[in-house]
PDB file of N, H, CA, C and O in Angstrom:
ATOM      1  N   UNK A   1      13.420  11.179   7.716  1.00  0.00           N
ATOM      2  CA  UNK A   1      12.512  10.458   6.857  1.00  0.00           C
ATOM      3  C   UNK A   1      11.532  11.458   6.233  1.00  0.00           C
ATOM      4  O   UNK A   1      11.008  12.309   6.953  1.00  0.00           O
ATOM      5  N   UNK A   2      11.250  11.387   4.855  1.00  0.00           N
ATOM      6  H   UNK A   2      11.675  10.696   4.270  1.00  0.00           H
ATOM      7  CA  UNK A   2      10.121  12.128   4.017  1.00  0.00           C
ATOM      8  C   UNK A   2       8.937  11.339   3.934  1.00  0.00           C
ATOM      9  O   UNK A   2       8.804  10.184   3.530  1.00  0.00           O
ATOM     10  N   UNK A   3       7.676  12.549   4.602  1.00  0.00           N
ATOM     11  H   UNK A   3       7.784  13.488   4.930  1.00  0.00           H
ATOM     12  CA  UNK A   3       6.601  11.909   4.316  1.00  0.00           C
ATOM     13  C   UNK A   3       6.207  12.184   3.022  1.00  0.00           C
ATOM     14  O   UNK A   3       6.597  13.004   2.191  1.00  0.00           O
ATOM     15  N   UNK A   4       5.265  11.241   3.022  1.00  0.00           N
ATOM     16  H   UNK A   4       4.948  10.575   3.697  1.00  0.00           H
ATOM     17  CA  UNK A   4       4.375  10.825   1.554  1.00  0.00           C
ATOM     18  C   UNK A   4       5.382  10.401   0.788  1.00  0.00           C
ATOM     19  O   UNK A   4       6.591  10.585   0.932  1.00  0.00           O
ATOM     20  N   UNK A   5       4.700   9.723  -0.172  1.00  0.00           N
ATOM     21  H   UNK A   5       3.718   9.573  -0.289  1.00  0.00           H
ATOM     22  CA  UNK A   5       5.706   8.721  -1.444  1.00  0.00           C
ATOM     23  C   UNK A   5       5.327   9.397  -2.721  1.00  0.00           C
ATOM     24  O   UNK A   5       4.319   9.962  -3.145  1.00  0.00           O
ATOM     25  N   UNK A   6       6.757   9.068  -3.259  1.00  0.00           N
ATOM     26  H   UNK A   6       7.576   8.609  -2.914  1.00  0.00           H
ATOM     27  CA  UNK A   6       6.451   9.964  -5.148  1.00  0.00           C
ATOM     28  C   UNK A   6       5.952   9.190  -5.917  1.00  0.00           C
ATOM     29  O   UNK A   6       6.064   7.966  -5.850  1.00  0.00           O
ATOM     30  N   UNK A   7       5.543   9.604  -6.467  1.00  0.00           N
ATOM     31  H   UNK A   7       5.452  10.598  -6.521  1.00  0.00           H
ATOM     32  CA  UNK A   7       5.102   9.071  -8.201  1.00  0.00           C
ATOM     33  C   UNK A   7       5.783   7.805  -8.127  1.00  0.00           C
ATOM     34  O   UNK A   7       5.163   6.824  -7.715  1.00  0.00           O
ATOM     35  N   UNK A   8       6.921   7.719  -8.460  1.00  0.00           N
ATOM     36  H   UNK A   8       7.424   8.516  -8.795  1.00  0.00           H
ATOM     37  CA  UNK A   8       7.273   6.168  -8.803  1.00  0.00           C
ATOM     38  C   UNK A   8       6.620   5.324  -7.932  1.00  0.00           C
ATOM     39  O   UNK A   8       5.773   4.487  -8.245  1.00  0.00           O
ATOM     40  N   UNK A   9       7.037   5.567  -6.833  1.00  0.00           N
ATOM     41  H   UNK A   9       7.725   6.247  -6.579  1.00  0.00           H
ATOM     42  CA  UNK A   9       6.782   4.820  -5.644  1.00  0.00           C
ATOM     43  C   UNK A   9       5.196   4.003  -5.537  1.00  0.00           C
ATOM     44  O   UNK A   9       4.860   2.820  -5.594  1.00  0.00           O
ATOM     45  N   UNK A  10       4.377   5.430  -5.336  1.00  0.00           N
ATOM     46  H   UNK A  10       4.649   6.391  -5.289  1.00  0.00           H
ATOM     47  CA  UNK A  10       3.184   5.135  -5.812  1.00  0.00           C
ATOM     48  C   UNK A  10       2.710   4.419  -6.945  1.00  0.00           C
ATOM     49  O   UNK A  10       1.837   3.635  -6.574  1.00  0.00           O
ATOM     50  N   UNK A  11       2.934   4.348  -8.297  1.00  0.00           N
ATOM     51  H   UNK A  11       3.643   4.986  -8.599  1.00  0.00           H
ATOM     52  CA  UNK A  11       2.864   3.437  -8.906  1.00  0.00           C
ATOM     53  C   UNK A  11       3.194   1.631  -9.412  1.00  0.00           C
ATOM     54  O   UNK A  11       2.898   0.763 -10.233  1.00  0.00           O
ATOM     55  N   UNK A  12       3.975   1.918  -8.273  1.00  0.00           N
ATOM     56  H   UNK A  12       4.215   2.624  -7.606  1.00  0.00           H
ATOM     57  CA  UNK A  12       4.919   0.181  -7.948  1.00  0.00           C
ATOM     58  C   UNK A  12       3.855  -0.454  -6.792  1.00  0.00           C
ATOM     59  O   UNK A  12       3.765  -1.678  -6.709  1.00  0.00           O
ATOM     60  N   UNK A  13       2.909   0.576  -5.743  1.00  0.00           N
ATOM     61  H   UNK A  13       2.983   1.571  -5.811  1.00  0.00           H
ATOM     62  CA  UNK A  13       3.302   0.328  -4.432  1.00  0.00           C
ATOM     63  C   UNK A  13       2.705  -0.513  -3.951  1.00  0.00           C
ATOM     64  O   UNK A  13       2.772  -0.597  -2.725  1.00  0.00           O
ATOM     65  N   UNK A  14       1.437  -1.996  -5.082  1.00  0.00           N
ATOM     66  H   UNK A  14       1.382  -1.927  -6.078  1.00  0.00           H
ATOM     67  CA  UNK A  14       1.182  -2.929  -4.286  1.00  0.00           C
ATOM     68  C   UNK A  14       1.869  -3.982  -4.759  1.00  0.00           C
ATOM     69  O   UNK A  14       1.303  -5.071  -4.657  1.00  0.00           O
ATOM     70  N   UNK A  15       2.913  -3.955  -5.239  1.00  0.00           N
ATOM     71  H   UNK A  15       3.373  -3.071  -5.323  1.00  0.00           H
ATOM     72  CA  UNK A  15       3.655  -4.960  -6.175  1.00  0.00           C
ATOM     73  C   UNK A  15       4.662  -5.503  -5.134  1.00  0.00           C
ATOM     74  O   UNK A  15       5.254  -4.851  -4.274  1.00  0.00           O
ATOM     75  N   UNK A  16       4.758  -7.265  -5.466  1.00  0.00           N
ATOM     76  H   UNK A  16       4.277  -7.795  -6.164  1.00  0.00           H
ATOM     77  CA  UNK A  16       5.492  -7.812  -4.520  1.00  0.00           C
ATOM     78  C   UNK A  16       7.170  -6.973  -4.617  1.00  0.00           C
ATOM     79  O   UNK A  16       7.385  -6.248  -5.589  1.00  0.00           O
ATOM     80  N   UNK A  17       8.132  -7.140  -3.665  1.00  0.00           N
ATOM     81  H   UNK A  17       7.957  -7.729  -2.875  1.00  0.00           H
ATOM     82  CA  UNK A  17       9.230  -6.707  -3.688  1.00  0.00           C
ATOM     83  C   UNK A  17       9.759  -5.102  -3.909  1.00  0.00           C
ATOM     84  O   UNK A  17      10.784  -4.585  -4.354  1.00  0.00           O
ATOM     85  N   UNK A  18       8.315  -4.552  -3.271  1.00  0.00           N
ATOM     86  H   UNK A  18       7.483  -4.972  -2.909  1.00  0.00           H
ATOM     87  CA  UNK A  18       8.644  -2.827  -3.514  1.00  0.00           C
ATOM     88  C   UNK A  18       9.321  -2.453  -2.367  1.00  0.00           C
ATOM     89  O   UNK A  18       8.431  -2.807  -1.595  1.00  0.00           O
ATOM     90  N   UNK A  19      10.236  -1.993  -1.589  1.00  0.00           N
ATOM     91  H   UNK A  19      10.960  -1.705  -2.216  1.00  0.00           H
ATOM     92  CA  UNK A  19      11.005  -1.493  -0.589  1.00  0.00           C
ATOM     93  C   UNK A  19      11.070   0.293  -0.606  1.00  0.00           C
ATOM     94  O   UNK A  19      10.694   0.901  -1.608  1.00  0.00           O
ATOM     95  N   UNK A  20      11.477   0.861   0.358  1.00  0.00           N
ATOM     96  H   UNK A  20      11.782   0.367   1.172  1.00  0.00           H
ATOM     97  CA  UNK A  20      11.780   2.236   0.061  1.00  0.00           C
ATOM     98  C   UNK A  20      13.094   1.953   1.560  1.00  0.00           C
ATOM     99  O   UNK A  20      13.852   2.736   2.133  1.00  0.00           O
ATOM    100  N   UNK A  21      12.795   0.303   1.746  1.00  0.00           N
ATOM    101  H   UNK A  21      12.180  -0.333   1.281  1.00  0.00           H
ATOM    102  CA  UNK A  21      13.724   1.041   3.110  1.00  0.00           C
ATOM    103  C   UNK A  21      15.119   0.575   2.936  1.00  0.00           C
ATOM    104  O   UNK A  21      15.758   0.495   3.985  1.00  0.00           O
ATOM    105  N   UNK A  22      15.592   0.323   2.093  1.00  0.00           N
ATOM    106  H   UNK A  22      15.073   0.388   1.241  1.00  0.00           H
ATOM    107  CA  UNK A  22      16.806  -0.775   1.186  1.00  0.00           C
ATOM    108  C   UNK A  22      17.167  -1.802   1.963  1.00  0.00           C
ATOM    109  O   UNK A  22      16.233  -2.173   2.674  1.00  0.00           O
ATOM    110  N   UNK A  23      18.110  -2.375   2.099  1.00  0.00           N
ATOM    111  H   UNK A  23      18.869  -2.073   1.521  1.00  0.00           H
ATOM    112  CA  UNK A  23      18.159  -3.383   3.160  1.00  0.00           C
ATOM    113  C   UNK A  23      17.541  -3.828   4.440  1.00  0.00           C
ATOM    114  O   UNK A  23      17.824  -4.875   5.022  1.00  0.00           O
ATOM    115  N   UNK A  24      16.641  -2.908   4.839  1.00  0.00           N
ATOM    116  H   UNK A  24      16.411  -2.057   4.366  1.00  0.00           H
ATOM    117  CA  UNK A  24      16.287  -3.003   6.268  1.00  0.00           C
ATOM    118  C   UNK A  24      14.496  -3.693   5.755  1.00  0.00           C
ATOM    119  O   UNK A  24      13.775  -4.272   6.568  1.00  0.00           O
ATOM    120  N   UNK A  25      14.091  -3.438   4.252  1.00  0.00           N
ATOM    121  H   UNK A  25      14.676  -2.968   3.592  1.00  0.00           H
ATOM    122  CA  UNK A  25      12.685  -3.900   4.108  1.00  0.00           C
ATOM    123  C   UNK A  25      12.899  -5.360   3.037  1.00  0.00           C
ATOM    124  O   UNK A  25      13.859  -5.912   2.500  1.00  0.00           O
ATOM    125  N   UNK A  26      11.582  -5.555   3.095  1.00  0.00           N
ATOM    126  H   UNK A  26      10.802  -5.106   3.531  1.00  0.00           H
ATOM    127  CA  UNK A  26      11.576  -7.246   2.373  1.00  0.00           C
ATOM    128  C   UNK A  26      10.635  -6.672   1.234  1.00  0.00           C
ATOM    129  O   UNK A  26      10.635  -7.397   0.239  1.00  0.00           O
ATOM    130  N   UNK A  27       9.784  -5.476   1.129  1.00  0.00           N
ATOM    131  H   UNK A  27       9.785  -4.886   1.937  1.00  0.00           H
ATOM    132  CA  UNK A  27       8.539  -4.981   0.223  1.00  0.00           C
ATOM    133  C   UNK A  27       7.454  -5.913  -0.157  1.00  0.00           C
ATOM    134  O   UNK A  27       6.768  -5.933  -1.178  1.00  0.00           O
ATOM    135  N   UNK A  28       7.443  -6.997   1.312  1.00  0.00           N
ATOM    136  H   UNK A  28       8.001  -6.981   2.142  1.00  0.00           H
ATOM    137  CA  UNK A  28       6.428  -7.973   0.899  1.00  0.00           C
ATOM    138  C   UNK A  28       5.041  -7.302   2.244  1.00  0.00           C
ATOM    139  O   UNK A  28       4.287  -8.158   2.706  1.00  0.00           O
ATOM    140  N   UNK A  29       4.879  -5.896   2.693  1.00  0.00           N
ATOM    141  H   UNK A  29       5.491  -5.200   2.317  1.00  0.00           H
ATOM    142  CA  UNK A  29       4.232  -5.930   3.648  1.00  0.00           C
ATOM    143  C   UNK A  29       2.584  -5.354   2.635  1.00  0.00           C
ATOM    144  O   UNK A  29       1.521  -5.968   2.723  1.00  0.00           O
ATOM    145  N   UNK A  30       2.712  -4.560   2.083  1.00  0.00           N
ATOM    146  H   UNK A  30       3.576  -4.061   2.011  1.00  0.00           H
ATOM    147  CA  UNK A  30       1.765  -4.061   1.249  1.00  0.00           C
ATOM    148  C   UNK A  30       1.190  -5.190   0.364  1.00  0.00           C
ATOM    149  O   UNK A  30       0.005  -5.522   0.412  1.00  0.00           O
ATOM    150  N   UNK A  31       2.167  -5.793  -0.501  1.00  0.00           N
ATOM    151  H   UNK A  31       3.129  -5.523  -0.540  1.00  0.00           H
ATOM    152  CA  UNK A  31       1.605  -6.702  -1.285  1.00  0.00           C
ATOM    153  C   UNK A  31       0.881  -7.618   0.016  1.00  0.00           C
ATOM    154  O   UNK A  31      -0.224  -7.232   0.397  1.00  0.00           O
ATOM    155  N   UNK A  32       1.215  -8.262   0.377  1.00  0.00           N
ATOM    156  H   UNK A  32       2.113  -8.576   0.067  1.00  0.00           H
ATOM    157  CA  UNK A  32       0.691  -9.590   1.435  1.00  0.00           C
ATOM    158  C   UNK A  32      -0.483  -8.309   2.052  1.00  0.00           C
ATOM    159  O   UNK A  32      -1.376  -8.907   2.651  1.00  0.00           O
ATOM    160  N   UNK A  33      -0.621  -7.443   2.065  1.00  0.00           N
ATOM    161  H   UNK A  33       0.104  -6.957   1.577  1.00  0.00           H
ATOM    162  CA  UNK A  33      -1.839  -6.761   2.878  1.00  0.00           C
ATOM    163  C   UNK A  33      -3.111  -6.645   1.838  1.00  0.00           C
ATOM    164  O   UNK A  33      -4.304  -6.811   2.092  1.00  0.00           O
ATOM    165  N   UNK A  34      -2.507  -6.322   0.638  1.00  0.00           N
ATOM    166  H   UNK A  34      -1.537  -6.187   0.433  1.00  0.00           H
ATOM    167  CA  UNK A  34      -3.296  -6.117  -0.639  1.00  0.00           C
ATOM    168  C   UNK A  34      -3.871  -7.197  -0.706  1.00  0.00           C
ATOM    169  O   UNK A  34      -5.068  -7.279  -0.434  1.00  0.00           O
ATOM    170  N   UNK A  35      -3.089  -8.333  -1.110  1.00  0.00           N
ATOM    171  H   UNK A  35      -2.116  -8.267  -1.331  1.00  0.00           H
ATOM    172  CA  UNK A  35      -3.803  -9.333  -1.704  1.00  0.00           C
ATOM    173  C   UNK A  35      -4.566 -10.388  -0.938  1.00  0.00           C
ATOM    174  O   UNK A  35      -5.159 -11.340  -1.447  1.00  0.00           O
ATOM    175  N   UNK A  36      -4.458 -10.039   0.635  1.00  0.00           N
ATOM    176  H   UNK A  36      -3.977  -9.266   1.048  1.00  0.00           H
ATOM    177  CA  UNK A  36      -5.446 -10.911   1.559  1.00  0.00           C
ATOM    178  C   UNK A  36      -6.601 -10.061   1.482  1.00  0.00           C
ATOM    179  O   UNK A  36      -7.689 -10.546   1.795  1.00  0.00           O
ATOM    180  N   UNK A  37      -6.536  -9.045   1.168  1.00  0.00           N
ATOM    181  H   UNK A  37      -5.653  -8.652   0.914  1.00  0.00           H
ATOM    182  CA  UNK A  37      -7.965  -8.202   1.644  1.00  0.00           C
ATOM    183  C   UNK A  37      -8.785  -8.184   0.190  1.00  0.00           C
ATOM    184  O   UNK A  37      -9.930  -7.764   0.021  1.00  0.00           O
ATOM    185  N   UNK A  38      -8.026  -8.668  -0.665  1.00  0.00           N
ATOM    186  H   UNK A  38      -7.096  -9.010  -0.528  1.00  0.00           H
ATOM    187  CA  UNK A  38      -8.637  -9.058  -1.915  1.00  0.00           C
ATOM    188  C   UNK A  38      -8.843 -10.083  -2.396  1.00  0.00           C
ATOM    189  O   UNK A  38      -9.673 -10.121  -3.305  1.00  0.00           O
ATOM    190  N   UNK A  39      -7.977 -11.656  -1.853  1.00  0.00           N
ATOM    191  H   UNK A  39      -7.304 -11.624  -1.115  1.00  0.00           H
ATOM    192  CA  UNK A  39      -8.603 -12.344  -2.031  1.00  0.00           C
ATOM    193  C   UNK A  39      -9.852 -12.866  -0.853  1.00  0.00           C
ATOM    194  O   UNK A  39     -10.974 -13.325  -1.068  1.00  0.00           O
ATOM    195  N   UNK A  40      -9.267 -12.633   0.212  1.00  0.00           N
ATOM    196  H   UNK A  40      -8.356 -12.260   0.387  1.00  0.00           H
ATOM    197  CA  UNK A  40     -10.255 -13.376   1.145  1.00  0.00           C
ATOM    198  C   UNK A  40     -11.432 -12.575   1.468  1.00  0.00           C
ATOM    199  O   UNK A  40     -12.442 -13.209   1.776  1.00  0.00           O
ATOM    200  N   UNK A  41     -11.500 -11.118   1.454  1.00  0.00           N
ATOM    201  H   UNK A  41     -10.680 -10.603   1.204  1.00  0.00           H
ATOM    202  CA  UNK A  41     -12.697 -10.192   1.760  1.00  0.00           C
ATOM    203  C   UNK A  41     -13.257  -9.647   0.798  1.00  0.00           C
ATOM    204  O   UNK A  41     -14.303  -9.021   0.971  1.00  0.00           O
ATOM    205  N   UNK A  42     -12.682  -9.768  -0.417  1.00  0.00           N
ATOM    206  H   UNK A  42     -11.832 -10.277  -0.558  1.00  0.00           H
ATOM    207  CA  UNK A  42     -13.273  -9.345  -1.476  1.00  0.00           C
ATOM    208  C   UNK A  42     -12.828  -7.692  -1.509  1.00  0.00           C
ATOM    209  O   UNK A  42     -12.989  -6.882  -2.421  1.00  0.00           O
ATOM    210  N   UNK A  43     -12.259  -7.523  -0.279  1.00  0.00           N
ATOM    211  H   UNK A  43     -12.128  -8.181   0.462  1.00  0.00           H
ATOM    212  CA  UNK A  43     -12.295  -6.005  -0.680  1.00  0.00           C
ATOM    213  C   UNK A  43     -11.058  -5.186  -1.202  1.00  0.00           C
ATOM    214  O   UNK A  43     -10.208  -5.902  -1.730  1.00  0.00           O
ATOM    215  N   UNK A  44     -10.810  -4.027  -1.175  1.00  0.00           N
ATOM    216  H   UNK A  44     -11.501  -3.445  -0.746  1.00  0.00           H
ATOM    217  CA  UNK A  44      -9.741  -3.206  -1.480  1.00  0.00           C
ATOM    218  C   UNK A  44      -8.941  -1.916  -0.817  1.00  0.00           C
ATOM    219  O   UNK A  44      -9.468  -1.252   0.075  1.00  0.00           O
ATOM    220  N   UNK A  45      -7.501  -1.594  -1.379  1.00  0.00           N
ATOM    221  H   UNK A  45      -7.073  -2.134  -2.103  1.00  0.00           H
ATOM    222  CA  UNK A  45      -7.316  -0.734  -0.314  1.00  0.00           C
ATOM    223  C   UNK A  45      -7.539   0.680  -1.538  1.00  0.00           C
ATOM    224  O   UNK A  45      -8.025   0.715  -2.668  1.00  0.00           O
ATOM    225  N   UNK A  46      -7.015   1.565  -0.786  1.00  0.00           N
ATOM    226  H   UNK A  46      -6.620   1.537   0.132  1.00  0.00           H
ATOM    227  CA  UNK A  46      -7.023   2.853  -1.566  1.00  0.00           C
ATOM    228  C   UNK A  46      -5.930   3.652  -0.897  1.00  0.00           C
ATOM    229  O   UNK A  46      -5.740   3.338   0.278  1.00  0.00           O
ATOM    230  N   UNK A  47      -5.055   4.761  -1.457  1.00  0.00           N
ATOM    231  H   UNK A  47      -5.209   5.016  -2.412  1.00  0.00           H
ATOM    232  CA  UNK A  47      -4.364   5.748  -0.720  1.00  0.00           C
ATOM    233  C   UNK A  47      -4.405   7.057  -1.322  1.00  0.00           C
ATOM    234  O   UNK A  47      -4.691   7.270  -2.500  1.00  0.00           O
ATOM    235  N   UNK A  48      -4.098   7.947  -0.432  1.00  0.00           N
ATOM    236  H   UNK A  48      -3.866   7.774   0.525  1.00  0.00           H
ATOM    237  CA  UNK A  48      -3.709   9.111  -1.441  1.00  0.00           C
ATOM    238  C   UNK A  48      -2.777   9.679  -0.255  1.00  0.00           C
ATOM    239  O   UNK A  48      -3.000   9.582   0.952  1.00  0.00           O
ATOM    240  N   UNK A  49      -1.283  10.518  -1.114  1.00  0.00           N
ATOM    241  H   UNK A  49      -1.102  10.597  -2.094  1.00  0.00           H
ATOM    242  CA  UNK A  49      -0.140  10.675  -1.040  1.00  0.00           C
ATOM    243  C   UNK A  49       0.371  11.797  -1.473  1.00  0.00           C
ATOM    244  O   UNK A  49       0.628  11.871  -2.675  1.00  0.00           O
ATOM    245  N   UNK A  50       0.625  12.871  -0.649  1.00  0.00           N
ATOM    246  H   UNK A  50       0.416  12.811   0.327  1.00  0.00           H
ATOM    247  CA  UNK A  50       1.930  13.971  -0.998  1.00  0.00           C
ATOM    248  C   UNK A  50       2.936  13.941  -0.419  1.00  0.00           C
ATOM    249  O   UNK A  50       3.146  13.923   0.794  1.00  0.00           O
ATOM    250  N   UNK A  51       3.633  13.935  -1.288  1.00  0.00           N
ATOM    251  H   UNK A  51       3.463  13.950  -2.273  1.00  0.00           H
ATOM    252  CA  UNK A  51       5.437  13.631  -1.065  1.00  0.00           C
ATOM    253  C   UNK A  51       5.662  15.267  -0.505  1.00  0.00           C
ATOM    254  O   UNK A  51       5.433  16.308  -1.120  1.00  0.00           O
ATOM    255  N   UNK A  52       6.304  15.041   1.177  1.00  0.00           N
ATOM    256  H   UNK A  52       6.490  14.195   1.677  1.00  0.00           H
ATOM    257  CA  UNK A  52       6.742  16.068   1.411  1.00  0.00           C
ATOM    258  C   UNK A  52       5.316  15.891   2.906  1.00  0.00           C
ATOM    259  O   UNK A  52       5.821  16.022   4.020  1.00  0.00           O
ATOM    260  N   UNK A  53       4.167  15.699   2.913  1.00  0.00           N
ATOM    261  H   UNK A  53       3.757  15.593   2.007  1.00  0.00           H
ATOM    262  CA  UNK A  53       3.186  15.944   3.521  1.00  0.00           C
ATOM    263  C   UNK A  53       2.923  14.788   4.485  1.00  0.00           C
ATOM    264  O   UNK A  53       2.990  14.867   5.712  1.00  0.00           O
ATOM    265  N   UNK A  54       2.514  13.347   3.530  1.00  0.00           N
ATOM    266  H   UNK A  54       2.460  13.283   2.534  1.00  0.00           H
ATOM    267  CA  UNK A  54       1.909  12.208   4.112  1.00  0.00           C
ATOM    268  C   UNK A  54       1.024  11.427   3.136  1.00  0.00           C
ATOM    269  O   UNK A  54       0.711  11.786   2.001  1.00  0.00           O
ATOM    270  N   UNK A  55       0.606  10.084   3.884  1.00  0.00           N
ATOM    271  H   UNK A  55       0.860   9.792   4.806  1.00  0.00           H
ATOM    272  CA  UNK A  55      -0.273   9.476   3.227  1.00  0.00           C
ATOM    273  C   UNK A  55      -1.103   8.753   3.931  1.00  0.00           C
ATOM    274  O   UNK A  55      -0.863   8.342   5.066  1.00  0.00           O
ATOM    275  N   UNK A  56      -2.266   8.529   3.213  1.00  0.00           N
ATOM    276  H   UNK A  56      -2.461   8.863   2.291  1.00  0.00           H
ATOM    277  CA  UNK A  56      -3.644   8.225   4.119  1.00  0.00           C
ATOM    278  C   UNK A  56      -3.956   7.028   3.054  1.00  0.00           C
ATOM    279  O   UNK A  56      -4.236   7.177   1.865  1.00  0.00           O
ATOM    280  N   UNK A  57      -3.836   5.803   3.776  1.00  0.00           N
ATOM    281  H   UNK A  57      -3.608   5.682   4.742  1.00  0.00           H
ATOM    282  CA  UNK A  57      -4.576   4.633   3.297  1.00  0.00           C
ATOM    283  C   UNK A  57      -5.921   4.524   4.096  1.00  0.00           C
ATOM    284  O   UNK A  57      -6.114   5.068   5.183  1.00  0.00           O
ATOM    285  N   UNK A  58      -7.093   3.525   3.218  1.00  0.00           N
ATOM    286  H   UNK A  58      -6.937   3.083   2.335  1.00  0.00           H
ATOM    287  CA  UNK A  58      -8.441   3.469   3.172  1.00  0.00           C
ATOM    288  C   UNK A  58      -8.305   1.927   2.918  1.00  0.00           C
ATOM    289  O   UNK A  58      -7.530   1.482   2.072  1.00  0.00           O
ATOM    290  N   UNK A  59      -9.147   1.103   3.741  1.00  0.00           N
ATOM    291  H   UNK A  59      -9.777   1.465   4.428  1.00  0.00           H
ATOM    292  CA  UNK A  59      -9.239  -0.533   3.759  1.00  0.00           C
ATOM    293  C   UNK A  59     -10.789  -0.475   3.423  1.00  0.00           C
ATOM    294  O   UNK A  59     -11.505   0.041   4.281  1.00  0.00           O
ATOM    295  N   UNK A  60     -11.381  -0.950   2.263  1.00  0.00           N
ATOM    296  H   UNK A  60     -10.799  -1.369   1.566  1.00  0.00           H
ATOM    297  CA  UNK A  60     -12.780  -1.003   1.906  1.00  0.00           C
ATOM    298  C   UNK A  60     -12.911  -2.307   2.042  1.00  0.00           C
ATOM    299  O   UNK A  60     -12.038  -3.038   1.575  1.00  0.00           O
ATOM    300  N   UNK A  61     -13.877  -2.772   2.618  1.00  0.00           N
ATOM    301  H   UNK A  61     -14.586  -2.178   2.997  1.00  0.00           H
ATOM    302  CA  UNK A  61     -14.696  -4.235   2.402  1.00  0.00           C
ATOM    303  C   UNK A  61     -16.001  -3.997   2.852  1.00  0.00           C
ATOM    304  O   UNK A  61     -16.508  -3.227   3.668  1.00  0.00           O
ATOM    305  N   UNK A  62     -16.491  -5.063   1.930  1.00  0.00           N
ATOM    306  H   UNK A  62     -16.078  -5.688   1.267  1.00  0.00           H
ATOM    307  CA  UNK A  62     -18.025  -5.335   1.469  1.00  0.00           C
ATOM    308  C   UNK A  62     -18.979  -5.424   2.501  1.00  0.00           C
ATOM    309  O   UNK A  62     -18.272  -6.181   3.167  1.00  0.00           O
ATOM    310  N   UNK A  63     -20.155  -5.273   3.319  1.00  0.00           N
ATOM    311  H   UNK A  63     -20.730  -4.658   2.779  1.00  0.00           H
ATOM    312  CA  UNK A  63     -20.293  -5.663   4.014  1.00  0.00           C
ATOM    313  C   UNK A  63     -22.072  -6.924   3.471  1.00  0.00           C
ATOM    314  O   UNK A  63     -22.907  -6.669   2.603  1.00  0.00           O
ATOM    315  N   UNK A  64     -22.020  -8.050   4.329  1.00  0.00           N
ATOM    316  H   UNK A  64     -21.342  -8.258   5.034  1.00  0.00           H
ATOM    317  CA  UNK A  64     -22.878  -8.774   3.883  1.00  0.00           C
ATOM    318  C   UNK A  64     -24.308  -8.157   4.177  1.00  0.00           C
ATOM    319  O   UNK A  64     -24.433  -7.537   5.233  1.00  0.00           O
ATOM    320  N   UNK A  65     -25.283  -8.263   3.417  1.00  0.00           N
ATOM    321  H   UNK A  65     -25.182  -8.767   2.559  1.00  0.00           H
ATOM    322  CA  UNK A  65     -26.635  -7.034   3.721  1.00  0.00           C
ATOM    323  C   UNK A  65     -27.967  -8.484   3.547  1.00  0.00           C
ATOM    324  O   UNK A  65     -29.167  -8.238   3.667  1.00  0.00           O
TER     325      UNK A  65
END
């Protein structure tokens, strides 16, 4: 397995039905992660990614003050 994701990848990668694992994924785990933490917390994710290296996701939410 190659760490970090390419360009394409990365640009698809909160979109329902994105896979990298072909038959073995559904590409509904990111989207369904994205869009609860955006609709229900208001908040967002973030990543950054080298293909060949790894990738580091970031879960931001708001906090009430």
């Amino acid at each position: 397995m190659v760490a970090g994701m390419s360009k394409d990848v990365q640009d698809k990668l909160f979109k329902e039905m994105i896979t990298t694992k072909g038959k073995n994924g559904t590409g509904l785990g990111l989207y369904m992660s994205y869009s609860n933490i955006k609709a229900k917390f208001n908040g967002s994710i973030e990543f950054e990614s080298e293909f060949g290296k790894g990738t580091t996701f970031r879960i931001l939410l708001p906090t009430n003050n």
